[in-house]
C-alpha positions as CSV (number, residue, x, y, z in Angstrom):
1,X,35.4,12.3,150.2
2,X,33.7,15.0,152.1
3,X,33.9,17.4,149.4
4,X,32.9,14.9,146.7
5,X,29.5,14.5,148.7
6,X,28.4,18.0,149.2
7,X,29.5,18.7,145.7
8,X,27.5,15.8,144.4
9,X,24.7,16.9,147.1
10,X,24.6,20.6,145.5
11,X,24.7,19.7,141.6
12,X,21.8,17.0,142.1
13,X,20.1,20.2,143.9
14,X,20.7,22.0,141.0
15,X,19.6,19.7,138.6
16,X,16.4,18.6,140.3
17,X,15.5,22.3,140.3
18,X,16.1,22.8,136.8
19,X,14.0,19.7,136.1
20,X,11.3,20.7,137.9
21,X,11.2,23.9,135.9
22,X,11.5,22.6,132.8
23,X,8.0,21.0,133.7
24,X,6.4,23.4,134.9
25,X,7.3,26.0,131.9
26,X,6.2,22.9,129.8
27,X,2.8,21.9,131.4
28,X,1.8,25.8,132.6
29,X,-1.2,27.5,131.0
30,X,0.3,30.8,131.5
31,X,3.6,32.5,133.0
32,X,4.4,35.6,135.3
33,X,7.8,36.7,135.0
34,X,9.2,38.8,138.2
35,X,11.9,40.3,137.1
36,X,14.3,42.6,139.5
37,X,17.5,43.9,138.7
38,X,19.7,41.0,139.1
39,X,18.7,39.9,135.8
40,X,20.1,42.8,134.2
41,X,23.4,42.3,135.6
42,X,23.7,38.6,134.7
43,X,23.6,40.5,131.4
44,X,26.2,42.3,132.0
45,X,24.6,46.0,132.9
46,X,26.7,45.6,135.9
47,X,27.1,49.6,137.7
48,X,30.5,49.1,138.8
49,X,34.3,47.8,137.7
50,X,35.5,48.2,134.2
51,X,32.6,48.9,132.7
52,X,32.0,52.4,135.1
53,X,35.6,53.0,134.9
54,X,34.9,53.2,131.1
55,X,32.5,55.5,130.7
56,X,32.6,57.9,134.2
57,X,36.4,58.0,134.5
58,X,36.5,61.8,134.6
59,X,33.6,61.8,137.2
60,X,35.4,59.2,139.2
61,X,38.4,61.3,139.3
62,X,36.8,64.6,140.3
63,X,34.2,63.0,142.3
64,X,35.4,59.6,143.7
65,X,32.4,58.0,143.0
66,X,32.3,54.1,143.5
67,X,29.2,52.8,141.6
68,X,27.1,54.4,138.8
69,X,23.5,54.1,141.0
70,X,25.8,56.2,144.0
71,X,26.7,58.9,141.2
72,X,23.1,59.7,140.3
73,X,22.2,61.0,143.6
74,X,25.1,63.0,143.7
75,X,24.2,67.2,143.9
76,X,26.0,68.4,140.8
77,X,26.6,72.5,141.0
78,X,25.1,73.0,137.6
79,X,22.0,71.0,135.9
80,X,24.3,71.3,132.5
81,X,26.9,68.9,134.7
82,X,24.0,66.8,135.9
83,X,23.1,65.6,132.9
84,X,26.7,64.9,131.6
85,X,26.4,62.6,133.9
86,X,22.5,61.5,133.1
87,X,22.7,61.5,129.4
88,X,25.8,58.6,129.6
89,X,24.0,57.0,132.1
90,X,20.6,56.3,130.6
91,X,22.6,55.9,127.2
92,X,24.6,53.0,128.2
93,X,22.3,51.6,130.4
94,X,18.8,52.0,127.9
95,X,19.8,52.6,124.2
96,X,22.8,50.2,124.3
97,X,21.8,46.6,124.3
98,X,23.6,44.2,127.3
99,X,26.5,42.4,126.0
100,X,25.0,38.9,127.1
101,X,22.1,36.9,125.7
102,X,20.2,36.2,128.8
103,X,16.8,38.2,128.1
104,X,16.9,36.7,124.6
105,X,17.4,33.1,125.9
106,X,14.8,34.2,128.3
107,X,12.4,35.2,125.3
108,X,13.4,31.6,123.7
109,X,11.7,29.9,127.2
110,X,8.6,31.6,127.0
111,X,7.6,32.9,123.8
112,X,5.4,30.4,122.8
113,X,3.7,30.8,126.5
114,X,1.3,32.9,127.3
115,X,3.1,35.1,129.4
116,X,3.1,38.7,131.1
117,X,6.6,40.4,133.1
118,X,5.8,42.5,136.0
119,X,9.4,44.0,136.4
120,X,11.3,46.4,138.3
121,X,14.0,47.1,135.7
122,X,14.0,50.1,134.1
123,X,16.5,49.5,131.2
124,X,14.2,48.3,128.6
125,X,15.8,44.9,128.0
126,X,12.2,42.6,127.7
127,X,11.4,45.1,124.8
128,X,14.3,45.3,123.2
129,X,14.9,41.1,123.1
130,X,11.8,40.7,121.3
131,X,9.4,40.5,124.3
132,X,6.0,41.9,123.2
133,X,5.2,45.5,124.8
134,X,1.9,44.4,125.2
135,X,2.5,42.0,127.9
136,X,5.2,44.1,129.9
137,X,4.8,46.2,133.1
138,X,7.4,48.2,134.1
139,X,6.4,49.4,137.8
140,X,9.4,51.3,138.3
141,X,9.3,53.6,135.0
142,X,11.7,53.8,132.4
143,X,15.4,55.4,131.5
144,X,14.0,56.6,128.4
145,X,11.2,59.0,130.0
146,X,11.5,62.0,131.7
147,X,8.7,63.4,133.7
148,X,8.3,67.1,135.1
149,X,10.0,67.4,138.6
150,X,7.3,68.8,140.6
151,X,5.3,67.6,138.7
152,X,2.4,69.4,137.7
153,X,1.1,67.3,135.4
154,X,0.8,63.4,135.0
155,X,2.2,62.8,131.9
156,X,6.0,61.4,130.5
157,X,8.3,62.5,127.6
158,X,10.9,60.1,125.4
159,X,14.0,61.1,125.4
160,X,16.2,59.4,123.4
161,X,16.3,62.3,120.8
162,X,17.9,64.8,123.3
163,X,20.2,62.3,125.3
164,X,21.9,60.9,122.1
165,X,22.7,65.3,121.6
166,X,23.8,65.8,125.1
167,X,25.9,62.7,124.4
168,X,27.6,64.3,121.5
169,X,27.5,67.6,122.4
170,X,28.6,67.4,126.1
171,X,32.5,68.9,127.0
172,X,34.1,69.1,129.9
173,X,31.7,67.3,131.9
174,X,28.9,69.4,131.3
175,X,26.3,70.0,128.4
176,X,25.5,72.9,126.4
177,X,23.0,74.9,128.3
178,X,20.3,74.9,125.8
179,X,20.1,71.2,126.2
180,X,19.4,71.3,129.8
181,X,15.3,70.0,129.7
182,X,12.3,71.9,131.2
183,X,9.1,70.6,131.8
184,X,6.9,72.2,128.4
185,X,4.0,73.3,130.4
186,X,5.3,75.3,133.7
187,X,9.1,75.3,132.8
188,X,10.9,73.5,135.7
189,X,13.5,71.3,135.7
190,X,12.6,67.3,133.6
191,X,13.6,65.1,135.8
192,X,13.6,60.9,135.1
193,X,10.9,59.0,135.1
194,X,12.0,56.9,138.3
195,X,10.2,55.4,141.7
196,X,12.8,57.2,143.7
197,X,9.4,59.2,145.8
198,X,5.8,60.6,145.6
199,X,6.5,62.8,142.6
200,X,6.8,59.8,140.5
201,X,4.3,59.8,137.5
202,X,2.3,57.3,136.6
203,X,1.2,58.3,133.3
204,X,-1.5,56.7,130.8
205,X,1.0,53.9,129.4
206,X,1.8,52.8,133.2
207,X,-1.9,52.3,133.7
208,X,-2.6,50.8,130.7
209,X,0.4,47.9,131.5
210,X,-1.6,47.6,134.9
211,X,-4.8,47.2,133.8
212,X,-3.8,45.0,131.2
213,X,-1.9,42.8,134.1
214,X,-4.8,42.5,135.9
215,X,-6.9,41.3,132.6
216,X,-4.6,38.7,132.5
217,X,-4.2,37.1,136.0
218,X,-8.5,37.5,135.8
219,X,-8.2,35.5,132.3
220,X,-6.5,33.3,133.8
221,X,-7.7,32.5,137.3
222,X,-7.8,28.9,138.8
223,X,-5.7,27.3,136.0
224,X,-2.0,26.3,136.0
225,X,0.2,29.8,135.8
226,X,4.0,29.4,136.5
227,X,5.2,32.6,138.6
228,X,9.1,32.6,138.0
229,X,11.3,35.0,140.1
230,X,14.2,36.2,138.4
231,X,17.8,38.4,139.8
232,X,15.2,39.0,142.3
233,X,16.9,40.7,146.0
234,X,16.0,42.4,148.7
235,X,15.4,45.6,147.5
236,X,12.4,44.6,145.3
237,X,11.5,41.0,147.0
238,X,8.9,38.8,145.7
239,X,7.8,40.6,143.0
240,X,5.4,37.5,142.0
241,X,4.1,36.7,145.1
242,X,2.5,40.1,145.6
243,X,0.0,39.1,142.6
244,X,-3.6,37.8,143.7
245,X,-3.1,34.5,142.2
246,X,0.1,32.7,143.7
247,X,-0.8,29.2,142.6
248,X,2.6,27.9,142.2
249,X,6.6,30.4,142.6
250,X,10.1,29.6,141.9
251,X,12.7,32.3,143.3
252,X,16.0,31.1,140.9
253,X,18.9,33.7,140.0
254,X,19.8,34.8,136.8
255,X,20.7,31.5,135.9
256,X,20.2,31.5,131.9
């Protein structure tokens, strides 16, 4: 009887949550999606299990790595080994699309809002599930830019063209040497275009997203704007809430 009751406690939680959603989405002006990285997994980018085992099994082996994120910090002898590694893992994780639904069904919610995602993901899914690029902010940066290591200039580089050959051409763990990228103006190593510290660029495109963020929390101010948390942890918390205008916030998981 105990069991029945907190089971019956939890699902009416669940479903007077979901409610309440459901009206706010419906009665909001606008919406601000916070998405962290939680979302991602939910569709199925997860960084460890089967889905590491299948494309890092040789690196597990030699390595013992445990996760995919763990692996990219790792100091390879030899930048052509590096990015072996780096060219699968911005391939599977930005050029391959997630094998579940959720940012779609996500699109489906919103996309006759008028809506703007600040997000910490740098996979691309918002773009790629028919999210306008317009109203996307990637603070983080992207998989698919690289950005000189120093750096000595301010500026990224796509580069899908050159991961898809280090993909193909790659042997043994490492690829050909003439692959390996360089910055175009003073020659030093590319490196990705990550927050990992103070050498990330943030090029024209990243303020550009910014600025057009803040256009639309001003365009917006003191009416009805739904701020919805999603996959949301403690690495990146309240993405939302960090906004000038935090009229009204729900932190939900990945539930779609």
């Amino acid at each position: 009887m105990f069991l029945k009751t907190v089971t019956a406690k939890s699902t009416n939680a669940c479903y007077d949550k979901l409610s309440r959603l459901k009206q706010e989405l419906e009665t909001a002006d606008a919406v601000v999606i916070g998405a962290g990285a939680g979302l991602s997994t939910s569709a199925g980018f997860t960084y460890t299990g089967e889905r590491f085992q299948k494309y890092f099994g040789d690196f597990i082996e030699k390595y013992g790595f445990r996760d995919m994120y763990s692996g990219g910090f790792h100091p390879f002898d030899s930048l052509e080994e590096h990015w072996a590694y780096w060219s699968r893992y911005i391939y599977i994780n930005r050029y391959m699309d997630p094998p579940k639904p959720v940012y779609h069904d996500l699109f489906e919610l919103v996309r006759d809002k008028d809506y703007f995602v600040l997000t910490t993901n740098v996979d691309h899914c918002f773009q790629k599930a028919g999210f306008d690029k317009h109203r996307l902010f990637y603070t983080q940066g992207d998989y698919g830019l690289w950005q000189c290591s120093r750096p000595c200039h301010q500026k990224t580089y796509d580069n899908e063209d050159v991961i898809r050959k280090m993909l193909a051409e790659q042997k043994d763990m490492k690829i050909p040497a003439e692959l390996v990228p360089h910055c175009p103006v003073c020659g030093a190593p590319m490196s990705m275009n990550l927050r990992a510290d103070d050498t990330f660029v943030e090029d024209d495109g990243w303020h550009l997203a910014a600025r057009r963020y803040e256009d639309f929390l001003r365009r917006h101010e003191g009416e009805h704007i739904l701020f919805l948390e999603l996959g949301v942890g403690g690495n990146t918390p309240e993405i939302t809430r960090q906004t000038k205008y935090p009229q009204m916030a729900y932190e939900f998981g990945a539930f779609l």
